[in-house]
C-alpha positions in Angstrom: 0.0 0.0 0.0 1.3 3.6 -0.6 2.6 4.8 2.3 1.2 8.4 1.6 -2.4 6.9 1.6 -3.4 6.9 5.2 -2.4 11.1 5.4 -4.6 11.4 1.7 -7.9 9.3 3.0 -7.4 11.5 6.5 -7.1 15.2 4.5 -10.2 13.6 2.5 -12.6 12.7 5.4 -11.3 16.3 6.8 -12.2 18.4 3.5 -15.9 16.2 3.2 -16.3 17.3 7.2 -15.3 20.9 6.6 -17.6 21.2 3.1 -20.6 19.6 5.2 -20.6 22.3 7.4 -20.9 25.0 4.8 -24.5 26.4 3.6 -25.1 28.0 0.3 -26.1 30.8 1.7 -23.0 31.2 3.3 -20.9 31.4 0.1 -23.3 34.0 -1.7 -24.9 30.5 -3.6 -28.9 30.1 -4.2 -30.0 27.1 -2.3 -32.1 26.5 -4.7 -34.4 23.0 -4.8 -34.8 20.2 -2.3 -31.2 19.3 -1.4 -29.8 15.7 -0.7 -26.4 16.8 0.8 -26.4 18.7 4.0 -23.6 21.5 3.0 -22.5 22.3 0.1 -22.0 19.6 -3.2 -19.1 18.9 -4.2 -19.6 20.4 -7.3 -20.5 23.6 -5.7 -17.1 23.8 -3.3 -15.4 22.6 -6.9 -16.8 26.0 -8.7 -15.9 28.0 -5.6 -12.1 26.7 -5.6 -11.9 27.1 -9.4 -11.5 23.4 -9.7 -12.9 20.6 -12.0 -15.4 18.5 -9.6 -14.0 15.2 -10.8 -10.5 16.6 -9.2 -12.2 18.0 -6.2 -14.0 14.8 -6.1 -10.8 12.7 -6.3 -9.0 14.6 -3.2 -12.6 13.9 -1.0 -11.6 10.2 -1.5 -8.4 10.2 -0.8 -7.0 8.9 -4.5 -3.7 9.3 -5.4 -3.6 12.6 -5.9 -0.8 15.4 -4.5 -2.6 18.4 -4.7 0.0 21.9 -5.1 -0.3 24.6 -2.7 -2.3 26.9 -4.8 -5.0 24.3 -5.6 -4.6 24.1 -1.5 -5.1 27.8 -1.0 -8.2 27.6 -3.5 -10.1 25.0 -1.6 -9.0 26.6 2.0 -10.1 30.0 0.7 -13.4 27.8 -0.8 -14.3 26.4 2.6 -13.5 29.5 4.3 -10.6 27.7 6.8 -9.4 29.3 10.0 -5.4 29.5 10.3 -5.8 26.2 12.6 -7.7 24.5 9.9 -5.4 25.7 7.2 -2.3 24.0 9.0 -3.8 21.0 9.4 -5.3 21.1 5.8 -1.5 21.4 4.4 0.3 19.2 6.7 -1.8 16.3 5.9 -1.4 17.1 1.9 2.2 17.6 2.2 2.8 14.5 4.2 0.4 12.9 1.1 2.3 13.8 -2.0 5.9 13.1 -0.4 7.9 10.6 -2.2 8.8 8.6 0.8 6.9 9.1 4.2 8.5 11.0 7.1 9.8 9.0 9.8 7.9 9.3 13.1 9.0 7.8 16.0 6.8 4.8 17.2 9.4 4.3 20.6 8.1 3.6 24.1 7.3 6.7 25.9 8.9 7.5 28.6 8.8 9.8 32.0 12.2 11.1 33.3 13.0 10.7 36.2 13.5 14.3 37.3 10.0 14.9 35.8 8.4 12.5 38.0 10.4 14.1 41.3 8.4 17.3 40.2 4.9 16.1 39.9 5.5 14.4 43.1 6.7 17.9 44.7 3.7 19.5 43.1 0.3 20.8 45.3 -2.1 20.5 42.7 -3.4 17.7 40.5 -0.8 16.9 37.6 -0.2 13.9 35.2 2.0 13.6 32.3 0.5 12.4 29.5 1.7 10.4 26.1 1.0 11.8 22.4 -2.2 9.9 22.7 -3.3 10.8 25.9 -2.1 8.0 27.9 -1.4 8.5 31.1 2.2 7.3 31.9 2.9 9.1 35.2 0.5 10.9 37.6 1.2 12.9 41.4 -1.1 12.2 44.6 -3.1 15.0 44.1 -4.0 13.9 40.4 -4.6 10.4 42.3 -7.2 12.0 44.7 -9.0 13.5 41.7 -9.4 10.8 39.2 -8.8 7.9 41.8 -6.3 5.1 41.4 -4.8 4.5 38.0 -3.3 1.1 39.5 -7.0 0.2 39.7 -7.9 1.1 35.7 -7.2 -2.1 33.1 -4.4 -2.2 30.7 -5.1 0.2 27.7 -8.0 2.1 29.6 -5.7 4.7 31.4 -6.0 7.6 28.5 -7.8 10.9 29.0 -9.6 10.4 25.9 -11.1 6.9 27.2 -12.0 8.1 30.5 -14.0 11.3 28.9 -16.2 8.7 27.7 -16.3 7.0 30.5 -19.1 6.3 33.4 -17.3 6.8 36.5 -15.7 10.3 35.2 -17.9 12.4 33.0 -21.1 11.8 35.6 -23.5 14.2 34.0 -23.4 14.4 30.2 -26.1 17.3 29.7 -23.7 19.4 31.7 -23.4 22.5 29.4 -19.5 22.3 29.1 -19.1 18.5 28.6 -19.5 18.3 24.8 -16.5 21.4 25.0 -14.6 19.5 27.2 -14.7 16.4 24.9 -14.1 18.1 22.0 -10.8 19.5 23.0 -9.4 16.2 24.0 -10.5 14.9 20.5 -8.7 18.2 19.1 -5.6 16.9 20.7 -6.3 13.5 19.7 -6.9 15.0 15.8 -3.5 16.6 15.9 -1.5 13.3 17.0 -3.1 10.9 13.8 -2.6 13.8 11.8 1.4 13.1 11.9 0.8 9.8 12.1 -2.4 8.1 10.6 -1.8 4.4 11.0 -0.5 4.6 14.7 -1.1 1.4 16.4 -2.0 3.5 19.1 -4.4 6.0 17.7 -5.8 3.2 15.9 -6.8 1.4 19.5 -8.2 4.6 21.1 -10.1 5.7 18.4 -11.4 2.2 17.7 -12.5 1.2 20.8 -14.5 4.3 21.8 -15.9 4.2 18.1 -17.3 0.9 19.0 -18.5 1.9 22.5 -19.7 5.8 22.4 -22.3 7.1 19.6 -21.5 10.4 21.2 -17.9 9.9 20.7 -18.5 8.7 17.0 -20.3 11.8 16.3 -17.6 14.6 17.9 -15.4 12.7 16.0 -16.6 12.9 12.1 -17.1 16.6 13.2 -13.0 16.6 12.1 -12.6 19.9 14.5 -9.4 21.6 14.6 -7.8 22.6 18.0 -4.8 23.3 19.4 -5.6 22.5 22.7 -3.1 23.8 25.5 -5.4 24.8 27.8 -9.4 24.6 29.5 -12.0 24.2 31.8 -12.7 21.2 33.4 -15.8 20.5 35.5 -15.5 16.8 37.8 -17.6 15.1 39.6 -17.0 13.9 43.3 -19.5 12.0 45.1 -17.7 13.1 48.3 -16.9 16.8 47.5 -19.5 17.8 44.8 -18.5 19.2 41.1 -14.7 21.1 41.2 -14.2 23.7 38.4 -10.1 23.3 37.5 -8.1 25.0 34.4 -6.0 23.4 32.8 -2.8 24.1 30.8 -0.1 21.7 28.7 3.2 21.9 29.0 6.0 20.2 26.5 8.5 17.7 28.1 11.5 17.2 25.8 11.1 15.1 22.4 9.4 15.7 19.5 6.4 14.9 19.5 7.1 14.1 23.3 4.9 14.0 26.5 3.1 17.0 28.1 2.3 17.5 31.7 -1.2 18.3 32.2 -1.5 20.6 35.1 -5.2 21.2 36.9 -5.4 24.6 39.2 -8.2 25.9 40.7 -8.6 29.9 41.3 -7.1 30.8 44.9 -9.2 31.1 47.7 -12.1 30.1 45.9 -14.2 27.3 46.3 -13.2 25.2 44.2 -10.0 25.4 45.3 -11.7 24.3 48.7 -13.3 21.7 47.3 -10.0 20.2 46.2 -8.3 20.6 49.0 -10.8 18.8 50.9 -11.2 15.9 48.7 -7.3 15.6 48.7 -7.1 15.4 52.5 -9.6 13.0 52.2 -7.4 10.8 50.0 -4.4 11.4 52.0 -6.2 10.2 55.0 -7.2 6.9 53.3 -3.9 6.6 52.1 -2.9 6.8 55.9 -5.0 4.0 56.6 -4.5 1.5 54.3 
């Protein structure tokens, strides 16, 4: 199989989600009759772009096509891209047309040591985090907040997974949990962007494909984020619902870990809520 493939079918199923969301209306077109397509056809985005629609149609399905960055300028300017969107657009069609594919690393992940001496040092929730959004090292506090990781089965310790999950995202009508999804799938988005066929990505995304409507539909949404930081709201049955920030930070390699840091505003209550629900866990911790 050409090696360039996985990047062109991903840049397809990107432009068909990012043409979807347009309305004629929205690009100065009549919309005309009854329509079958909800966005615009792919003739119309073709017109728009300056394009024949059996090329346009071509780069939708991901055929071998390596598409200049003109044509790519046409079609961004067509579907009325954001700067985020743009970037992704052209990485993904770069990556395509290449002769051979870039090399990305597929080694074992791993925490140094001096990292782990500072989330251990650390007074607020903090875990560091692989390129997929396993968790591969975690402090006390973060222990407090999402509970044991010893206790989670192989493969299931990722941010991603436990979004979806019962025991963490409680109350899925609350008004910032699709938000709070979405920018984990943002960061999720940008790792199989460099690297479509990731053993990996392919797991995570599988899985809760198979498990979550909810996660199947955030996901064909093909958002664009570059996620560094936002809100989180979590549940405790002991404490009540704790409002943290949160904010990534690189750890050396490329693409490397991050440390995902939760704070809560001083002196407020949620801050007091976490507090609390960490000297709760402490205690425990004491007593076993």
């Amino acid at each position: 199989m050409n090696e360039a493939r996985p990047y062109a079918r991903e840049l397809g199923e990107f432009l068909r989600a990012r043409r979807g969301r347009l309305r004629p209306q929205d690009v100065g077109l009549e919309p005309g009759g009854r329509r079958r397509v909800t966005g615009l056809r792919r003739e119309e985005l073709a017109l728009l772009a300056g394009l024949s629609t059996d090329y346009y149609q071509r780069m939708e399905q991901g055929r071998d096509l390596r598409p200049s960055d003109d044509v790519l300028d046409a079609v961004a300017g067509a579907l009325d891209l954001d700067e985020k969107e743009r970037r992704h657009m052209f990485a993904l069609a770069r990556a395509a047309r290449r002769p051979e594919p870039q090399r990305v690393s597929r080694e074992p992940e791993r925490v140094p040591e001096s990292t782990r001496r500072l989330l251990a040092v650390m007074a607020t929730p903090a875990v560091v985090l692989g390129r997929h959004l396993d968790v591969l090292a975690w402090n006390p506090m973060a222990e407090a907040l999402l509970g044991d990781p010893a206790g989670y089965p192989p493969g299931q310790l990722n941010m991603l997974m436990l979004m979806f999950s019962d025991e963490l995202t409680g109350d899925r009508t609350c008004e910032n949990w699709e938000r709070q999804a979405l920018e984990y799938i943002g960061m999720m988005r940008a790792a199989v962007a460099t690297d479509p066929t990731h053993p990996r990505a392919t797991e995570v995304v599988g899985e809760l494909s198979i498990r979550s409507a909810e996660f199947r539909r955030l996901w064909a949404r093909h958002d664009v984020r570059e996620s560094v930081s936002g809100l989180k709201t979590f549940h405790s049955p002991e404490v009540g619902d704790i409002d943290l920030t949160w904010d990534t930070y690189p750890l050396p390699g490329n693409p490397g870990p991050v440390m995902l840091v939760f704070t809560a505003e001083p002196g407020s209550p949620d801050a007091d809520r976490l507090q609390l629900l960490a000297s709760l866990h402490a205690t425990r911790v004491r007593r076993a």
